[in-house]
VEXMARVO-146820 format. One line per field, with one value per residue (C-alpha): residue in one letter; residue number from 1; chain; z negated, y negated, x negated. Coordinates in Angstrom, 2 decimals, decimal comma. Example, Ala and Ser with C-alpha at 12.3 -4.5 7.8 and 13.67 -1.06 7.14 Angstrom:
BEGIN
code <- c(A S)
pos <- c(1 2)
unit <- c(A A)
c3 <- c(-7,80 -7,14)
c2 <- c(4,50 1,06)
c1 <- c(-12,30 -13,67)
REM end
This chain:
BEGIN
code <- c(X X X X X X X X X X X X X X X X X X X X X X X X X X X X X X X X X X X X X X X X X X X X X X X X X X X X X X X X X X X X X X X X X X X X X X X X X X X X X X X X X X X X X X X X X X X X X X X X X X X X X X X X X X X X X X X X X X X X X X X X X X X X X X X X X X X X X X X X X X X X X X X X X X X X X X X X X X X X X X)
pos <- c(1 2 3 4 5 6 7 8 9 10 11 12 13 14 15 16 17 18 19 20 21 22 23 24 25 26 27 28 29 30 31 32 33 34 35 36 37 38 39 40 41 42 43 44 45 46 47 48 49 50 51 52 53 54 55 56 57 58 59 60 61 62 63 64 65 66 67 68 69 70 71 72 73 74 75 76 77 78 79 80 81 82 83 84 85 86 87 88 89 90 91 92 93 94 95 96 97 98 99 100 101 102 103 104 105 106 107 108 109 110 111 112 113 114 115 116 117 118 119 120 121 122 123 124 125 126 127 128 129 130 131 132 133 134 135 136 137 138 139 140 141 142 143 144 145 146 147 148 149 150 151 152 153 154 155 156 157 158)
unit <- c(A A A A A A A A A A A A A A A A A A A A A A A A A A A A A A A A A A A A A A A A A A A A A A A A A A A A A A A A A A A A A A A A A A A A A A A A A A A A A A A A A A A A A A A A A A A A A A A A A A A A A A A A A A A A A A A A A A A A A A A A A A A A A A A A A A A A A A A A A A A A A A A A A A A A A A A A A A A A A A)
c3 <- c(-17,43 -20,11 -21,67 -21,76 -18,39 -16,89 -18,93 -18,37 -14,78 -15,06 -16,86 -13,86 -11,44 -13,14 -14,18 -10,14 -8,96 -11,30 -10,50 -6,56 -8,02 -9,40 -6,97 -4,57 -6,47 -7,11 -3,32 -2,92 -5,43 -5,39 -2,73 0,18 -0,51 -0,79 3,00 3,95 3,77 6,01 9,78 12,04 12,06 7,87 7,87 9,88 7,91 4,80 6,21 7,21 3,81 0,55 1,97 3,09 -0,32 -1,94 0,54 -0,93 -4,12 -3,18 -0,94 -3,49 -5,86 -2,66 -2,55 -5,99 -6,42 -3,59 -4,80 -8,71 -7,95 -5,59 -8,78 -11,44 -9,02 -8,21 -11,62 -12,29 -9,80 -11,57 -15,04 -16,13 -13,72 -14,75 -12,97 -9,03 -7,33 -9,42 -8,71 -4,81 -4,57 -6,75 -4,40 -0,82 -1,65 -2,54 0,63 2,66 0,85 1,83 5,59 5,83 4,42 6,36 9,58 9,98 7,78 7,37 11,32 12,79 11,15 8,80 11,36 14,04 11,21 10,24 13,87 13,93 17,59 17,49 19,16 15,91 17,08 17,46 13,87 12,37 13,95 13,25 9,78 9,45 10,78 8,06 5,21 6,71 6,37 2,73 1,66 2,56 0,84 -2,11 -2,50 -1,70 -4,84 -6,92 -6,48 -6,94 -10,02 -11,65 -10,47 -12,81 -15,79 -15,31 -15,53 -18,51 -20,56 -19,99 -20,34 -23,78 -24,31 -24,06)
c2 <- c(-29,16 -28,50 -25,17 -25,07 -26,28 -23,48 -21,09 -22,42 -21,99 -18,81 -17,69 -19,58 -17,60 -14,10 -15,13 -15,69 -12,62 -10,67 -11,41 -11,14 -7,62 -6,50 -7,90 -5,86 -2,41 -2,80 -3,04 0,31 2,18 0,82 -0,15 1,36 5,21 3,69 1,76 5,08 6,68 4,05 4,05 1,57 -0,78 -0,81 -1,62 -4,38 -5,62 -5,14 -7,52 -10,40 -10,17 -8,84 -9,40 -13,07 -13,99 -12,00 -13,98 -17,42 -16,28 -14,87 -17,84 -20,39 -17,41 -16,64 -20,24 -20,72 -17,52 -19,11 -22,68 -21,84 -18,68 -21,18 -23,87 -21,81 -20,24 -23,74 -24,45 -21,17 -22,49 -25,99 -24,02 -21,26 -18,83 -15,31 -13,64 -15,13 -12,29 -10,76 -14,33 -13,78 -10,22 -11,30 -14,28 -12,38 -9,55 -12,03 -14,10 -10,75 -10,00 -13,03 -13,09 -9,81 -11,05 -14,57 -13,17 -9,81 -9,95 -13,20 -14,03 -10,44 -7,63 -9,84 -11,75 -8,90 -6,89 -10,04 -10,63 -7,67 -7,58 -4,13 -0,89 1,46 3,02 0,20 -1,17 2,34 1,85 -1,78 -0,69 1,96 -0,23 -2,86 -0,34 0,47 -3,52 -3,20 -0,76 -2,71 -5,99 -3,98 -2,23 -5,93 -7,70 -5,36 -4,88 -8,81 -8,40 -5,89 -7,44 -10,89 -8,81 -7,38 -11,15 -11,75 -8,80 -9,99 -13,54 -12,35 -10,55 -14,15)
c1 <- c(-17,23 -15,20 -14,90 -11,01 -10,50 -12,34 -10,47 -7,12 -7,87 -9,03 -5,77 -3,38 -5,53 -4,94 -1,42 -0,47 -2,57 -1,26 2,36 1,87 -0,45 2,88 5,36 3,35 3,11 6,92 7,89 5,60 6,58 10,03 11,52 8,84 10,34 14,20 13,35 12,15 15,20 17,35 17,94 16,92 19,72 19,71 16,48 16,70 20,06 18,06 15,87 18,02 19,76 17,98 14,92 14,83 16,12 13,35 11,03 11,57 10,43 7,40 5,96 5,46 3,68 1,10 0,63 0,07 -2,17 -4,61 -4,83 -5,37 -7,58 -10,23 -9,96 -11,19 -13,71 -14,70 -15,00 -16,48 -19,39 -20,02 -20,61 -22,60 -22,84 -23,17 -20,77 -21,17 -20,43 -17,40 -15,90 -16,88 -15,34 -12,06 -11,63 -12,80 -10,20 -7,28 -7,89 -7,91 -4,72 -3,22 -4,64 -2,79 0,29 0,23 -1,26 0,53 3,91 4,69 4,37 4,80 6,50 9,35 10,45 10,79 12,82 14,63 15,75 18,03 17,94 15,24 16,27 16,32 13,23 11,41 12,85 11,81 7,90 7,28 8,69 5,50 3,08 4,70 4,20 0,59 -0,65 1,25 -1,05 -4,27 -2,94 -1,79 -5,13 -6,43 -4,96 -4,84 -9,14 -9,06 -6,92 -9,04 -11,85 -10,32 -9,75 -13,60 -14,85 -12,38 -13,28 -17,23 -17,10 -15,27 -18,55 -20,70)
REM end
């Protein structure tokens, strides 16, 4: 297996984690605290507007952080392998990540905010629980991002 190959995917895989990483850390730090602040019936227009847009963009960079993050660790397994379980954990945490944001936003809380057709209580509570779920795929990608840069830094080191 070429050297290159494996490195190249490597780089894709930390280049698409690292953008869903930031993506992620930008809606929390950003935009969680300015939701916060809205009523029930914002929320919810936020949602069907904004939001939806915002959505389009970030399906095609889940997709693409999956499939190149399972290449390089499949190439990662057909080479040397000194770092097996750093490539495990960075992978694991990325699929939880994305089970999370599949399972639970993607079929769940978006399209119950989206619908605009929530009592404003209701809109305000799925809302927490959606920020809840946030936090776990945040923490998620951002321990399978570090987690990349850890097997960069020592396969450097080799």
């Amino acid at each position: 297996m070429s050297y290159y190959k494996r490195n190249a995917a490597y780089l894709l895989a930390l280049t698409f984690v690292a953008a869903v990483a930031f993506i992620y850390l930008f809606i929390a730090i950003g935009l969680v605290p300015y939701w916060q602040e809205m009523s029930g019936v914002e929320i919810q227009a936020w949602w069907e507007g904004p939001f939806t847009r915002f959505s389009y963009l970030m399906v095609p960079i889940h997709f693409l952080s999956i499939i190149t993050h399972i290449y390089a660790y499949v190439l990662h397994r057909r080479g040397p392998k000194p770092f097996d379980k750093l490539w495990l954990l960075a992978l694991s945490t990325l699929l939880i990540c994305q089970a999370f944001n599949f399972g639970l936003h993607g079929s769940i809380y978006n399209p119950s905010l989206q619908s605009g057709t929530l009592e404003p209580a209701v809109a305000l509570e799925t809302f927490d629980n959606w920020d809840v779920y946030h936090t776990v795929r945040t923490i998620s990608v951002c321990i399978s991002l570090v987690t990349l840069v850890i097997i960069g830094m020592r396969s450097a080191k080799t």
